[in-house]
MARDRENFI-844957 format. One record per atom (N, C-alpha, C): atom name; residue number from 1; z, y, x. Coordinates in nm, 4 decimals, always signed. Each point is the difference from the previous one (the first is absolute). Layout:
<gufis>
 atom   n        z        y        x
   CA NUM        Z        Y        X
...
</gufis>
This chain:
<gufis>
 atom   n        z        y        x
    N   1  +3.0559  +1.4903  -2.2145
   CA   1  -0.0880  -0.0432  +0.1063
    C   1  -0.1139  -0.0840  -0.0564
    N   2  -0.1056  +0.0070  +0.0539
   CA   2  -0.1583  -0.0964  -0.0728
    C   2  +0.0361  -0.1154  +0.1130
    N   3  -0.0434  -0.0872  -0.0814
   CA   3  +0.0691  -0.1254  +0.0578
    C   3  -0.1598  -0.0833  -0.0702
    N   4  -0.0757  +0.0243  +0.0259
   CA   4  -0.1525  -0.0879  -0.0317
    C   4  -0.1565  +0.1199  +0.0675
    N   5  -0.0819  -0.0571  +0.0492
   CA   5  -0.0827  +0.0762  +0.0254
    C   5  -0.1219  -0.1335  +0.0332
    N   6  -0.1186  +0.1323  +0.0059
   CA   6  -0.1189  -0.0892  +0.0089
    C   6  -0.1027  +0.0851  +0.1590
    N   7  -0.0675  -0.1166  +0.0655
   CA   7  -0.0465  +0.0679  +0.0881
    C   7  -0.1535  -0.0580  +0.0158
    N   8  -0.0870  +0.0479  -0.0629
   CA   8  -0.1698  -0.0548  +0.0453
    C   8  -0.0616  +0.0780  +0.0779
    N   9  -0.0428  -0.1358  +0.0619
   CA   9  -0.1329  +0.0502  +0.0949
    C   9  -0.1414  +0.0094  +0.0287
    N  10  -0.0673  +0.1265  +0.0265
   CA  10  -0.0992  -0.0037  -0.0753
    C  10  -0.0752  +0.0053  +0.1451
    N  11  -0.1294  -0.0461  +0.0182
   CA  11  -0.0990  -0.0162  +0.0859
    C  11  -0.1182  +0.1049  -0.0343
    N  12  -0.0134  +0.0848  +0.0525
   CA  12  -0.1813  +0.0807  -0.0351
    C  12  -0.0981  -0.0613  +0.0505
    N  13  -0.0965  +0.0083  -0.1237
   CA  13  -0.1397  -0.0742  +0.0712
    C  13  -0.0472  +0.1476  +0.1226
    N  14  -0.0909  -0.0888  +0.0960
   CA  14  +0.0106  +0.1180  +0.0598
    C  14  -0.1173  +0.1646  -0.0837
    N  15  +0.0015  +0.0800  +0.0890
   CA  15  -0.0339  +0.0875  -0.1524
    C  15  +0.0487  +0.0474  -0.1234
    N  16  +0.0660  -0.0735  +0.0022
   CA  16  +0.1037  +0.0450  -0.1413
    C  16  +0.1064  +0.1021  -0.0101
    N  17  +0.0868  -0.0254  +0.1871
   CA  17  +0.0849  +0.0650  -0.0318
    C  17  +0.0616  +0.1477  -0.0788
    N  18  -0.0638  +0.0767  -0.0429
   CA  18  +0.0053  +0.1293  -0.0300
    C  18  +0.0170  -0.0257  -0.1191
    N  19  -0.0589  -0.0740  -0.0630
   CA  19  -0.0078  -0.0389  -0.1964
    C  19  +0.1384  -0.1162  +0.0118
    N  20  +0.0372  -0.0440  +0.1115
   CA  20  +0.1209  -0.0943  -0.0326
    C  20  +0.1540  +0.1243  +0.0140
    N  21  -0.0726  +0.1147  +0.0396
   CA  21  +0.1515  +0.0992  +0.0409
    C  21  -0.0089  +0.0879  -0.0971
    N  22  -0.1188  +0.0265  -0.0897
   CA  22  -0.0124  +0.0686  -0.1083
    C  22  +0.0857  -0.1120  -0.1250
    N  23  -0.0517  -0.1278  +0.0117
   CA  23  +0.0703  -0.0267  -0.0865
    C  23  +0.1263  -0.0115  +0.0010
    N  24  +0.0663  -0.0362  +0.1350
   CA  24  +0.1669  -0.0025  -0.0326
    C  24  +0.0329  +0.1250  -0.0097
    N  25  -0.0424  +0.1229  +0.0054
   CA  25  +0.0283  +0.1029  -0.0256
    C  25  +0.0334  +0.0308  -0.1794
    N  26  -0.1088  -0.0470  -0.0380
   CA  26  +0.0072  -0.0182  -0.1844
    C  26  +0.0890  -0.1000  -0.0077
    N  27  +0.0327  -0.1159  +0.0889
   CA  27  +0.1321  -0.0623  -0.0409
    C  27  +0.0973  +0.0406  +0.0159
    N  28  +0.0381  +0.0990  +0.0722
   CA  28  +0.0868  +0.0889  -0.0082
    C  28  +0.0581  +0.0865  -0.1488
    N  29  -0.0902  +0.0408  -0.0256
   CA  29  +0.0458  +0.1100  -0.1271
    C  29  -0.0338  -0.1259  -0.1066
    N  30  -0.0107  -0.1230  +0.0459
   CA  30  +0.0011  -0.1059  -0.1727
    C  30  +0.1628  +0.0043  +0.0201
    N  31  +0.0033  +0.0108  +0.1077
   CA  31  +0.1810  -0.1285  +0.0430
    C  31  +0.1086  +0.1261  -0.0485
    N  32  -0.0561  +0.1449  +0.0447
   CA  32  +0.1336  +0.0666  -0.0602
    C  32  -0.0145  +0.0318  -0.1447
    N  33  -0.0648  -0.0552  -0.1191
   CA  33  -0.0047  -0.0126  -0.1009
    C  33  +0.1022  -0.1673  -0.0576
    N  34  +0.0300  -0.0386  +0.1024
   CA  34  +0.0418  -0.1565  -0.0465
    C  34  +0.1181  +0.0023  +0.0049
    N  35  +0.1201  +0.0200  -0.0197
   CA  35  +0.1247  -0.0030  -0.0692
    C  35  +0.0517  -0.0982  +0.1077
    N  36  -0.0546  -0.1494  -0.0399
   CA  36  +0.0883  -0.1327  +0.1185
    C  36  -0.0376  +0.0607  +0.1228
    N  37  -0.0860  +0.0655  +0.0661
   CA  37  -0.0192  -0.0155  +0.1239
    C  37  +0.0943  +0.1372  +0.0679
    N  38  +0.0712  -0.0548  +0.0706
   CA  38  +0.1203  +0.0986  +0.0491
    C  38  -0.1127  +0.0539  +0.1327
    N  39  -0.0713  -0.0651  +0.1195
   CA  39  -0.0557  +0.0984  +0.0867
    C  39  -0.1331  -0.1388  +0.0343
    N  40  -0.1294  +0.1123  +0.0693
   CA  40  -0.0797  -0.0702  -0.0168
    C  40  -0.0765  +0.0793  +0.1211
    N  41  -0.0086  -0.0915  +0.0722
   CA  41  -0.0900  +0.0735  +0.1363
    C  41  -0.1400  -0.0808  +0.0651
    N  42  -0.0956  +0.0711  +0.0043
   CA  42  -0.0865  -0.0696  +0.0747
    C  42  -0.0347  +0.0638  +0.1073
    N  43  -0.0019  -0.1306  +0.1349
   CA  43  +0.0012  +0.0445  +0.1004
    C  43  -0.1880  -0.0410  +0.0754
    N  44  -0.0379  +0.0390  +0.1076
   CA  44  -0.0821  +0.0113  +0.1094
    C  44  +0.0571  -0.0700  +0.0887
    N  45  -0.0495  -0.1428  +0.0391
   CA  45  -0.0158  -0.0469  +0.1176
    C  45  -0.1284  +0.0157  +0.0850
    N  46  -0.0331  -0.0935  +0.1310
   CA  46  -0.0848  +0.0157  +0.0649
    C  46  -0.1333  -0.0973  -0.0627
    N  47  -0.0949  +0.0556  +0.0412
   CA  47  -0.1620  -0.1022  -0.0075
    C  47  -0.0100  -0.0286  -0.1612
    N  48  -0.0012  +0.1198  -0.1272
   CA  48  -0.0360  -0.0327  -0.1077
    C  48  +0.0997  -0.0453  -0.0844
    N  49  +0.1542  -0.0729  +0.0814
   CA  49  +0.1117  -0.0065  -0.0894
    C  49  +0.0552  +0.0994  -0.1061
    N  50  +0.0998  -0.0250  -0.0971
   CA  50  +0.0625  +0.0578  -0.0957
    C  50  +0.1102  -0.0534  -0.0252
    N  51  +0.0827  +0.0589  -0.0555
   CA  51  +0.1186  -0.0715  -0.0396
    C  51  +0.0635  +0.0660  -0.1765
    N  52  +0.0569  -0.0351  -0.0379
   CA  52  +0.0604  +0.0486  -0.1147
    C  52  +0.1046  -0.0789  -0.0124
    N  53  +0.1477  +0.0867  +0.0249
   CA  53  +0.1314  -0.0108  -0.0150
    C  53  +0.0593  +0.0938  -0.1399
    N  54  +0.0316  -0.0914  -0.1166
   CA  54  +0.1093  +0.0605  -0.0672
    C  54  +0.0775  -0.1318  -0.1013
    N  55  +0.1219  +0.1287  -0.0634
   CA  55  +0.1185  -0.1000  +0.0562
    C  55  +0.0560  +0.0627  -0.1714
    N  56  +0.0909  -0.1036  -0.0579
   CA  56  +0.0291  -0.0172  -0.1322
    C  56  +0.1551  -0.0103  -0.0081
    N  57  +0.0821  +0.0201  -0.1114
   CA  57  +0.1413  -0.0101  -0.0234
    C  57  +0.0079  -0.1496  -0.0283
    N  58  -0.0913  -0.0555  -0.0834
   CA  58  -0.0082  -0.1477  -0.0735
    C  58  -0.1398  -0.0551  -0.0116
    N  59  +0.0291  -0.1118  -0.0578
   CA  59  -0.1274  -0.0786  -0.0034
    C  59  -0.0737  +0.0479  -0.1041
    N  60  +0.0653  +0.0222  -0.1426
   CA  60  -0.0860  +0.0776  -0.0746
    C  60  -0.1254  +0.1322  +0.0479
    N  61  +0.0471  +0.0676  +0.0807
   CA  61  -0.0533  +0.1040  +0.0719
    C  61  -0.1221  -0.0415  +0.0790
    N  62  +0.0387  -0.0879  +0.0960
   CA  62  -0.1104  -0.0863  +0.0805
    C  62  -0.1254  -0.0545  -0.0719
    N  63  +0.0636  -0.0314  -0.1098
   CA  63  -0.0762  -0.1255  -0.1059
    C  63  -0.1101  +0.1292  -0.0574
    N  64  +0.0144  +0.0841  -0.0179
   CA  64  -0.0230  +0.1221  -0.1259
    C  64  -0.1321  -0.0062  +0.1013
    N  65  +0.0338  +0.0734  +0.1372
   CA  65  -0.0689  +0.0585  +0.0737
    C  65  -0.1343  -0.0611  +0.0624
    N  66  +0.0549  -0.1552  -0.0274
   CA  66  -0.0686  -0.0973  +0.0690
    C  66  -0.1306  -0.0057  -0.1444
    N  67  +0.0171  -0.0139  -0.1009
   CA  67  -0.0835  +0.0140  -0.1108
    C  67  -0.0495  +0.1525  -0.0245
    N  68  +0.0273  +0.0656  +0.0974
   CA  68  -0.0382  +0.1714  -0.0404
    C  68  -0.1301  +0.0436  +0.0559
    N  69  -0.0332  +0.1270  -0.0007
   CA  69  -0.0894  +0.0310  +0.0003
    C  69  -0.0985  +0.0502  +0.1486
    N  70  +0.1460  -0.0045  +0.0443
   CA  70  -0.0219  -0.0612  +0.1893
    C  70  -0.1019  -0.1105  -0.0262
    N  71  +0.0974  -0.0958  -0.0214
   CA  71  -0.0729  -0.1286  +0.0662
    C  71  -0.1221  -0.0429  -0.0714
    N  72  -0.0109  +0.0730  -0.1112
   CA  72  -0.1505  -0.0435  -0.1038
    C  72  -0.1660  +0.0383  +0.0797
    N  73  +0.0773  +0.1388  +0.0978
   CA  73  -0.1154  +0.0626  +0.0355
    C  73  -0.0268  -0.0361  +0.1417
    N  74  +0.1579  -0.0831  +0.0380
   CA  74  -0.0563  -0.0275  +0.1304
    C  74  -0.0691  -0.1765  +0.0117
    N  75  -0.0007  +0.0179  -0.1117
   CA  75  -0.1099  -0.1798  -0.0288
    C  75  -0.0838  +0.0232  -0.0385
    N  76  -0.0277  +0.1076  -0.0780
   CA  76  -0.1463  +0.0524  +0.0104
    C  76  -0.0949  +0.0228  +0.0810
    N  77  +0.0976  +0.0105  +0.1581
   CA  77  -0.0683  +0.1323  +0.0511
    C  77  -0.0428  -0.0868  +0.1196
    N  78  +0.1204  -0.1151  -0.0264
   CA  78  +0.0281  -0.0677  +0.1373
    C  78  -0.1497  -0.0795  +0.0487
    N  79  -0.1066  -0.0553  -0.0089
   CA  79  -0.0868  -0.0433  -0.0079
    C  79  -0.0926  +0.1228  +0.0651
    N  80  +0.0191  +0.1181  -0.0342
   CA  80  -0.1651  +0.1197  +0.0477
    C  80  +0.0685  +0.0353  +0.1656
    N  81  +0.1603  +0.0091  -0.0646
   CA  81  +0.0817  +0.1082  +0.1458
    C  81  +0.0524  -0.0924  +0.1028
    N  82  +0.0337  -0.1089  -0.0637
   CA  82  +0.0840  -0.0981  +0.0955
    C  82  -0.1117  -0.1182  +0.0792
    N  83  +0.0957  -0.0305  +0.1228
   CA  83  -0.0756  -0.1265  +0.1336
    C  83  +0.0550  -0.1335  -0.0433
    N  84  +0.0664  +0.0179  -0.0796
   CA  84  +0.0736  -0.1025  -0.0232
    C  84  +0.0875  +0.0259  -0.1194
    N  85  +0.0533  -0.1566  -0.1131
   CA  85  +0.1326  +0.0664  -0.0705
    C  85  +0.1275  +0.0327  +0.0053
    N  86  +0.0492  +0.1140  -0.0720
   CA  86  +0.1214  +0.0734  +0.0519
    C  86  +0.1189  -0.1513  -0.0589
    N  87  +0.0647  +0.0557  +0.1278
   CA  87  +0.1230  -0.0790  +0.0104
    C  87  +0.1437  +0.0703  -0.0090
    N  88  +0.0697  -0.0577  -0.1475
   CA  88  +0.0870  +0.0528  -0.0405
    C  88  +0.1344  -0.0647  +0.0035
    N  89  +0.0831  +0.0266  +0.0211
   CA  89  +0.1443  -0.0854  +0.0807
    C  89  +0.1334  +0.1168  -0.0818
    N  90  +0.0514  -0.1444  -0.0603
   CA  90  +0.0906  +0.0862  -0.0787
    C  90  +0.1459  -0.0137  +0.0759
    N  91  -0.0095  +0.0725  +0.0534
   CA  91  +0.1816  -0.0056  +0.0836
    C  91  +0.1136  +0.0476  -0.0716
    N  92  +0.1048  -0.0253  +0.0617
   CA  92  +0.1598  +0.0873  +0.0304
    C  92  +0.0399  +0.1173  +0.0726
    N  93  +0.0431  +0.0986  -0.0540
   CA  93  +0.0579  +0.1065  +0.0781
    C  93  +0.1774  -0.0670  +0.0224
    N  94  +0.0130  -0.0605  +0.1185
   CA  94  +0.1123  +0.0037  +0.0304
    C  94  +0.0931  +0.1113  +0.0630
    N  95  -0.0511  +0.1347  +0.0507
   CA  95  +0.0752  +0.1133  +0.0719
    C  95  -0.1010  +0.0683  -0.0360
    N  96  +0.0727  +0.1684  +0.0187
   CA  96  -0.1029  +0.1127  -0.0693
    C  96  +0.1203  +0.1347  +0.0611
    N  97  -0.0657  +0.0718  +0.0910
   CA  97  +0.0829  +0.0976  -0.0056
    C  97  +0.0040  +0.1411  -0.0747
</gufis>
């Protein structure tokens, strides 16, 4: 069972959104190249929201991912695409069916 996960939230400037869904799309095919990261989803909320849910066996995994190539590009990027900075919250998977 993954028993660690991470969940940020991302704000679109307005205008942006399309280049903020292109990019989690390329974060997609970084994340199934990454070994620690057991599942990795980004979601669509309402009014420009985003979300990105994925979830690790251990902390090593988390740690990897958190220095990877996700997050290099989304500090790059975060400044042209983002309303604000992304907010990243490192939780617990306590249940998982």
């Amino acid at each position: 069972m993954v028993k660690l996960a991470l969940y940020g939230m991302l704000k679109a400037k307005p205008g942006k959104e399309a280049e903020v869904e292109a990019f989690l799309k390329q974060g997609a095919e970084l994340a199934k190249k990454e070994t620690g990261t057991v599942t990795w989803y980004a979601i669509k909320e309402d009014d420009g929201r985003y979300g990105i849910f994925d979830t690790f066996n251990d902390e090593a995994g988390r740690e990897t991912h958190l220095n990877g190539e996700i997050a290099k590009a989304l500090m790059a990027k975060a400044g042209e695409l983002l309303a604000e900075p992304p907010q990243i919250h490192k939780i617990q998977v306590i249940a998982t069916k």
